[in-house]
N, C-alpha and C positions, 0 to 999 in steps of 0.2 A: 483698628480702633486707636491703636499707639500712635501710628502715623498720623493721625486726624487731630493726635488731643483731646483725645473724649474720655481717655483714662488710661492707667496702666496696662502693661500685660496681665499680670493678675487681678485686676480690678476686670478685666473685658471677660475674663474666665468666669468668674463670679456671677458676672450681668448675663453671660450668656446660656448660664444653666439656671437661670431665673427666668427666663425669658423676656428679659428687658431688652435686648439687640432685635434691630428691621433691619433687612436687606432689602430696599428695595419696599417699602412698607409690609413684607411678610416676615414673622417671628423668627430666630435664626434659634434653632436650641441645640447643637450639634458644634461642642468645639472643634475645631480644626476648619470649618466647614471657608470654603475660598469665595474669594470675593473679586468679581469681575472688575477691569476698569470698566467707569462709567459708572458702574452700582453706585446707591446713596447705603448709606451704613448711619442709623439713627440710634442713640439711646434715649431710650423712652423716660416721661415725666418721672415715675419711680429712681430710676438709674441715675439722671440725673440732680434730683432731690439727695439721695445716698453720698454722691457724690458732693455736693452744698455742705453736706452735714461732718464732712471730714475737716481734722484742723489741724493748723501749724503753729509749730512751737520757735521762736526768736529765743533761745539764749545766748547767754554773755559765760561763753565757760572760760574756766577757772584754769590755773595750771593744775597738774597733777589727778585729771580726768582725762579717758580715752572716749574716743568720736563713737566708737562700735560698741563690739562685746567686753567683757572683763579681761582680760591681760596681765599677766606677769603680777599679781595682788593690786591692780590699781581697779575702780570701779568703773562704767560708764558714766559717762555725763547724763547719762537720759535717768542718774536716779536724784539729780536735781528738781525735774520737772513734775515735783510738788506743791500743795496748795499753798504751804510756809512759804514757799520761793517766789510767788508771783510778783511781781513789781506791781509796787502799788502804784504808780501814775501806769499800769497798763490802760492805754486808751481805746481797747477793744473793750466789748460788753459782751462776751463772751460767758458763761456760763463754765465754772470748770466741770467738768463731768469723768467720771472713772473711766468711761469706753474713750475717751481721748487719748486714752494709752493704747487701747487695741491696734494692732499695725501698723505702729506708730516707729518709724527708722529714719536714721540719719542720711539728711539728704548733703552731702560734701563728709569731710572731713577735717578737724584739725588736730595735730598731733599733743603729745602729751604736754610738751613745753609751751603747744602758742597756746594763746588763748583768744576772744574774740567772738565774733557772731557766729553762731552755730545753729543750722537749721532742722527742726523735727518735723515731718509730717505724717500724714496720714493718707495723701493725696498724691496719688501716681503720678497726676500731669504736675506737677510739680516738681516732683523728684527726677522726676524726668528732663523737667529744660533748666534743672540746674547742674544733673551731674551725668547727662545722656552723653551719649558719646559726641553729637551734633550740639550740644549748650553753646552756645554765644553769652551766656550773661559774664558780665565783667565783676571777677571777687578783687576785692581792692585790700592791701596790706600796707600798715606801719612796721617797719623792722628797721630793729636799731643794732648797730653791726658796731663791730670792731676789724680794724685796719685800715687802708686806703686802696682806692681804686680809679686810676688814670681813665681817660676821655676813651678810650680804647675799649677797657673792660668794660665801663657800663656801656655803651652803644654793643658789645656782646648781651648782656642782661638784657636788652631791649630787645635784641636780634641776634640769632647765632649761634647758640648751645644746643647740645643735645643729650638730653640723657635714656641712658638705657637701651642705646642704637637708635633714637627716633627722633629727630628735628623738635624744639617748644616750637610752640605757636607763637607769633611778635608779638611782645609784652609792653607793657607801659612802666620805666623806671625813672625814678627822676631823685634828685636829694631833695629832701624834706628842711634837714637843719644837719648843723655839722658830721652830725653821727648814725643818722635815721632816714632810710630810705623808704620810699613808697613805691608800691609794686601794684600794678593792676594787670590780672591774666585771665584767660578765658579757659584753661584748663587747669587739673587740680588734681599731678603726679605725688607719689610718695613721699615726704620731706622734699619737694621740688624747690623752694628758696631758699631751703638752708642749701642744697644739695647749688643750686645754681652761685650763690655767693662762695662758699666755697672753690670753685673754679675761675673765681675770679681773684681770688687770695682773701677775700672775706669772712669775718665769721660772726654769723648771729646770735645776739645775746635774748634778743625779744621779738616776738613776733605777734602782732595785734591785728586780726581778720574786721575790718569797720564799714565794710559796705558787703554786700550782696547784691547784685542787678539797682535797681531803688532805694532797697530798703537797707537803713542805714542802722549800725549798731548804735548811736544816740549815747543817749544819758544812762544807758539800760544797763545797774551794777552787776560788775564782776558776779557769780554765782544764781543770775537770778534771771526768770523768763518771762516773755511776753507772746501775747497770741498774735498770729497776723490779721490785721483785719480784713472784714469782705471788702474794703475799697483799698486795699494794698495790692498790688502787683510788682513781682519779679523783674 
């Protein structure tokens, strides 16, 4: 059901002791239960309503918030995502609701100094083709650095580094203005552009996350959220 895009792994666990999964147009109510090539694998108008009904959160975090759980006295960013905080030009009509916090995790991450788009859902296949191990969507970065870096090093930024023993995936770098680089990548390792500029003789002062696949971090102030709407996509 993950492989299909029909919902999470724990979303397919849910649906399937509800008896919302057909294999095949018969009820499947047996986790583990294996699925032929060739079977059709349906979730039903319930499951998929459930599924409608989950929501994502667009923030603009702050410096001095963490992507996950609490840390070393610093908070989560997810205790932004209150009704004070909403942007008022959000141009979704979204309804805010208190179960909008239910199962509600950080889909990427960004560290405590960047700041920038930060996404919340509630929606497996979401979190899924943003931070699967398989994601293609492109996250795009402003970083404004201190030192210089010859024709060499950046074509490494684009192509070439490894951290952690593992080849990056080829990146998109380019200079922005004298001091600010933009970076677009399709995966999204531990302090990976601080950690890559650095091996370049770089070092970053700022780091701003301004796109996600489509959806662009905008106008949308520092500290404050927006909903995705049903005609956004990743």
């Amino acid at each position: 059901m993950t492989e299909l895009g029909l919902c999470s792994r724990r979303e397919a666990d849910e649906y399937i002791e509800k008896g919302w999964v057909r294999v095949d147009g018969e009820v499947v109510s047996e986790l583990g239960s294996r699925v032929k090539p060739g079977q059709a694998v349906e979730l039903d108008r319930r499951g998929q309503t459930a599924q409608d009904g989950r929501v994502t959160f667009l923030l603009n975090k702050p410096v001095g918030y963490v992507s996950g759980q609490a840390e070393d006295g610093y908070e989560p960013a997810s205790v932004l995502l209150v009704p004070d905080n909403r942007w008022a030009e959000d141009p979704s009509e979204t309804r805010y609701l208190r179960t909008h916090q239910r199962g509600l995790a950080p889909a990427g991450r960004l560290d405590i100094d960047s700041v920038g788009l930060l996404v919340f859902t509630q929606d497996g296949r979401i979190a899924r083709a943003l931070i699967g191990d398989d994601s293609k969507i492109e996250k795009e970065y402003h970083v404004r650095v201190e030192g210089t870096v010859d024709a060499k090093g950046l074509a490494l930024l684009n192509h070439g580094l490894s951290l952690d023993g593992e080849a990056l995936r080829p990146a998109k770098v380019s200079w922005l203005n004298e001091d600010q680089l933009r970076f677009v990548l399709r995966e999204g390792k531990k302090r990976q552009i601080r950690r890559m500029c650095e091996m370049v003789g770089l070092k970053v002062v700022g780091l701003k996350r301004v796109r996600i696949g489509r959806i662009m971090l905008g106008h949308l102030p520092p500290g404050q959220w927006r909903y995705l709407s049903p005609d956004e996509v990743f």
